[in-house]
C-alpha positions as CSV (number, residue, x, y, z in Angstrom):
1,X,10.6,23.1,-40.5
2,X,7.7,21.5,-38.1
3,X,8.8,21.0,-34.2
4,X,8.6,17.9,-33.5
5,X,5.9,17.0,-30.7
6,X,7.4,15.8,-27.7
7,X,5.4,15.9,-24.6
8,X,4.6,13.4,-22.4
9,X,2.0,11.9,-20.4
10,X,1.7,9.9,-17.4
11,X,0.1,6.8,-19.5
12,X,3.6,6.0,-20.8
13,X,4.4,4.6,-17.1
14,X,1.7,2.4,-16.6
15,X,3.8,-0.5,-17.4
16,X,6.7,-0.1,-15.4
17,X,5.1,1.4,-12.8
18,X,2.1,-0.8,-12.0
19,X,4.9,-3.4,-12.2
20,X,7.0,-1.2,-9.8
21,X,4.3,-0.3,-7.2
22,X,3.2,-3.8,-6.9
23,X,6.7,-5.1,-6.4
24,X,8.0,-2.6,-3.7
25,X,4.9,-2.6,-2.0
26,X,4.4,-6.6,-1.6
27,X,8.1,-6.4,-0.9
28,X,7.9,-4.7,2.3
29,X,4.5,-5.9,3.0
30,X,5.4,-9.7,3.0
31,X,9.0,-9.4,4.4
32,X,7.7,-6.8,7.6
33,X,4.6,-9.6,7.7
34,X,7.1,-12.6,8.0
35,X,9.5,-11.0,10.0
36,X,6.7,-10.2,12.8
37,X,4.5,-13.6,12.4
38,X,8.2,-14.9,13.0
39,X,9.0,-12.4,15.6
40,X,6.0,-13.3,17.2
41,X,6.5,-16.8,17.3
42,X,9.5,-16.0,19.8
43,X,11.6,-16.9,17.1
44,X,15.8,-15.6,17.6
45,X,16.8,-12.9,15.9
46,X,19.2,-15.0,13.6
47,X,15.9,-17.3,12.5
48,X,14.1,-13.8,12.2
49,X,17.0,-12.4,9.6
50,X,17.2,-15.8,8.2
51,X,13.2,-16.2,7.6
52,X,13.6,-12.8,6.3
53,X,16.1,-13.3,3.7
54,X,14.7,-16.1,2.1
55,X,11.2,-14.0,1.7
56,X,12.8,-11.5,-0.3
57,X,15.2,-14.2,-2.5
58,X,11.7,-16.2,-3.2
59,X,9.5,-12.9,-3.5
60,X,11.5,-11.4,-6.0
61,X,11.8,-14.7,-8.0
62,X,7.8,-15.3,-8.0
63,X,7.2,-11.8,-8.8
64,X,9.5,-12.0,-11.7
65,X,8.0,-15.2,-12.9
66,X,4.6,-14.3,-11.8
67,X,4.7,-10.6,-14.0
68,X,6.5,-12.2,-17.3
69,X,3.9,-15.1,-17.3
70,X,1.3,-12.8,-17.0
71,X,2.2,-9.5,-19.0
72,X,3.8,-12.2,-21.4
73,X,0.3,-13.6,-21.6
74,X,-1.0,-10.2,-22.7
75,X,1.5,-9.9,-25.3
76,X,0.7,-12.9,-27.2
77,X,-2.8,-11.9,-27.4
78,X,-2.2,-8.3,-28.9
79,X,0.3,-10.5,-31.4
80,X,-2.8,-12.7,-32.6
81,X,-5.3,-10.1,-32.4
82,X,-3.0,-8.0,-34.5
83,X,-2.3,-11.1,-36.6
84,X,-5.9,-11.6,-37.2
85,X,-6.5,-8.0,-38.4
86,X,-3.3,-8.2,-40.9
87,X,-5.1,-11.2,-42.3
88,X,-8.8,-9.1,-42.5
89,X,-6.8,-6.0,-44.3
90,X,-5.3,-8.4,-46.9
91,X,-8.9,-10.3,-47.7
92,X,-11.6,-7.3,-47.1
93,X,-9.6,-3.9,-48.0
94,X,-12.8,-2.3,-48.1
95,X,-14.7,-3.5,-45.5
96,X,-12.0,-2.6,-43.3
97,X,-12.4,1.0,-45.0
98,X,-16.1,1.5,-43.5
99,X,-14.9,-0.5,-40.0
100,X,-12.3,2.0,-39.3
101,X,-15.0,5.2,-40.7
102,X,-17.6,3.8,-38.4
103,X,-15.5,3.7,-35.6
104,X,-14.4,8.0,-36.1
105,X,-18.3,8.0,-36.7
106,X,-19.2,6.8,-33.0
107,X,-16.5,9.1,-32.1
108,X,-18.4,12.3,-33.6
109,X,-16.9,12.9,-36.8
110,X,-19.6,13.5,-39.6
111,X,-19.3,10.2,-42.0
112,X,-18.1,12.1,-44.9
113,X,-15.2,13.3,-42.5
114,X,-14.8,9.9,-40.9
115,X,-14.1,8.2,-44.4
116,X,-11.7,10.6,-45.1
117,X,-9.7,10.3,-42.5
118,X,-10.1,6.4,-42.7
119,X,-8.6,6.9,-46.5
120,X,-5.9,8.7,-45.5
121,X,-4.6,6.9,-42.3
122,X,-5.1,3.4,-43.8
123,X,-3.1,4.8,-47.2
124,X,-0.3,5.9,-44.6
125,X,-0.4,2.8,-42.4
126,X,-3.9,0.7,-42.2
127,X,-2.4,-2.0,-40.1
128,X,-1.1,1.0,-37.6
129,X,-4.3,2.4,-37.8
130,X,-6.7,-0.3,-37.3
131,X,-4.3,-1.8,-34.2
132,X,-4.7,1.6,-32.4
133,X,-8.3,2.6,-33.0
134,X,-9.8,-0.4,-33.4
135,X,-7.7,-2.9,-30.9
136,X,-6.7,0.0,-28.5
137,X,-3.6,-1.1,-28.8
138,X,-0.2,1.5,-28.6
139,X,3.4,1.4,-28.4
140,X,2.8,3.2,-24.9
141,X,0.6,1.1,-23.3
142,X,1.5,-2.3,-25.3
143,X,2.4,-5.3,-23.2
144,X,6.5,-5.6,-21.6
145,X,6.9,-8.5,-20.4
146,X,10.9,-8.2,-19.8
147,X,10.7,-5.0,-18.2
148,X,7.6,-5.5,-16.3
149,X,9.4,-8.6,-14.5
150,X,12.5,-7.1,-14.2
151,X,10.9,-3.8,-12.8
152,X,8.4,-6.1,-9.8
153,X,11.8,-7.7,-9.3
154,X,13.8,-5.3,-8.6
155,X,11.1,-2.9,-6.9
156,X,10.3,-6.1,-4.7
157,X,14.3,-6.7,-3.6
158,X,14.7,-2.6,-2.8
159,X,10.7,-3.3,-0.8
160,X,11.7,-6.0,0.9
161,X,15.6,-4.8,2.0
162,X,13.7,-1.7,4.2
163,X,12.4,-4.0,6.7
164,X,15.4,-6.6,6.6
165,X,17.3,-3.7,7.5
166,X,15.3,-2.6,9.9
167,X,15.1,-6.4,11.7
168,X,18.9,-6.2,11.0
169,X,19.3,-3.4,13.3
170,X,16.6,-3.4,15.8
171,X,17.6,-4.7,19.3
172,X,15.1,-7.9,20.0
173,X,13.2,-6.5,22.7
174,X,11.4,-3.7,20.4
175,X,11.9,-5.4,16.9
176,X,8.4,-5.9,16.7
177,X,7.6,-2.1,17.2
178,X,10.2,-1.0,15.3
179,X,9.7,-2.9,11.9
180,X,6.2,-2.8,11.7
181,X,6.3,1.4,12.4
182,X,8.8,1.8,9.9
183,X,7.3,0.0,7.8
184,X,3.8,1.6,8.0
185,X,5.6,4.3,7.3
186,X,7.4,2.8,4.4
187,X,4.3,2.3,2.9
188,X,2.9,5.4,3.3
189,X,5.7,7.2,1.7
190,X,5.9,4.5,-1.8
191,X,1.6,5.2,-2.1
192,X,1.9,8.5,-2.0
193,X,4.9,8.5,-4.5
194,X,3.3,6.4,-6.8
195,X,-0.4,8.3,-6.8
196,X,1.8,11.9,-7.3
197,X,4.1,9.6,-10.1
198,X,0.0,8.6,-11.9
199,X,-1.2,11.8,-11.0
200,X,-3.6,11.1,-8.3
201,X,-4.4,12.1,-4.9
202,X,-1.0,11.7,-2.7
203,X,-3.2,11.3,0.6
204,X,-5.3,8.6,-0.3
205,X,-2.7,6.9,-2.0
206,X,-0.6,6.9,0.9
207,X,-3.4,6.1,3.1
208,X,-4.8,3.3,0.8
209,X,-1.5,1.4,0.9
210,X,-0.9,1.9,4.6
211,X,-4.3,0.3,5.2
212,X,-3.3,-2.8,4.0
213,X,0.0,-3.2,4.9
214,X,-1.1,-2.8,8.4
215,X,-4.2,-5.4,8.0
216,X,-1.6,-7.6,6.8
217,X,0.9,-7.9,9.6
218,X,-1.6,-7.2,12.2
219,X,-2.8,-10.7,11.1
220,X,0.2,-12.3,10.4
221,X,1.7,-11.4,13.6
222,X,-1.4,-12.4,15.2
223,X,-1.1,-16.0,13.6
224,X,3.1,-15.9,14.7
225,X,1.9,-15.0,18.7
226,X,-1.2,-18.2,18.4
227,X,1.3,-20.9,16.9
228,X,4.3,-19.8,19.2
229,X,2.0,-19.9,22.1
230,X,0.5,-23.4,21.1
231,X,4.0,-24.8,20.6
């Protein structure tokens, strides 16, 4: 009796974890940012939680919105494209036949090869086969768009409650320091998660992250510190 194949490979987490990376990382990007631009703004540290709180209640809900929208998007067009080739199959049998040859052709199969294996994957499943060689599209990588909000929802929530809890605890006097440290170095420690999770370098994903994070509340704290000033 065959084994059945079962490995797996880092492309079945694009989906969730793109939608995952983005979330926790805007998360505690944009809640550390709007707790220092507030912080800055010698703001108290009730306004500060409360600013805080409502980022990550209205960043969670956009990113949800903002991923099934868009991943939802994606989905209808692999629907119609897939549509439109169930359509080609039923009126041009044949001249799907050399379509799907010609494509193992570019690939470097010898033509009389090619055709062959064209015969036998369309006489198994032709609509299977042209949606996955000729579309590029696969169960693995196919669009989500339930999970892909769900997962920038949640990630963004569980981003956003490091620095809340941070602000939550921090005595006024150094809540500046403290929230934008920690979350440096919760930044840091989700890149480099997420490059060893996709199989890339952990250093420059940590490093990459943390780069921009810190861009991003430098400025915004810099625009809390001008306004508070001015008013």
């Amino acid at each position: 009796m065959a084994r059945r194949h079962l490995e797996r490979h880092r492309t079945e987490r694009i989906g969730w974890l793109r939608a995952a990376v983005l979330g926790a990382n805007d998360g505690i990007v944009s809640t550390a940012s709007l707790v220092l631009g507030v912080a800055a703004a010698h703001a108290t540290h009730s306004n500060i939680l409360v600013a805080g709180v409502a980022g990550l209640v209205a960043g969670a809900m956009s990113m949800a919105a903002g991923e099934y929208v868009s991943v939802h998007s994606q989905a209808d067009t692999e629907r119609a494209d897939i549509e439109r080739e169930r359509k080609e199959l039923k009126a041009d049998n044949a001249g799907e036949h050399k379509e799907l040859a010609a494509i193992y052709v570019r690939r470097g199969l010898d033509p009389s090869l090619a055709k062959q294996v064209a015969d036998q994957l369309m006489a198994h499943d032709a609509l299977g086969a042209h949606t996955r060689d000729e579309l590029g599209i696969s169960p693995a990588l196919g669009a989500r768009p339930i999970q892909a909000a769900f997962a920038s929802a949640t990630s963004f929530a569980v981003g956003a409650a490091m620095p809340l809890f941070v602000t939550l605890l921090a005595p006024e006097a150094s809540l500046i320091a403290l929230v934008s440290g920690t979350s440096l170095v919760f930044l840091a420690l989700l890149g480099g998660v997420a490059a060893r999770a996709g199989g890339a370098a952990v250093t420059v994903g940590a490093m990459r992250v943390t780069f921009w994070g810190a861009l991003a509340m430098g400025l915004t704290a810099g625009v809390g510190a001008l306004f508070g000033t001015v008013a």
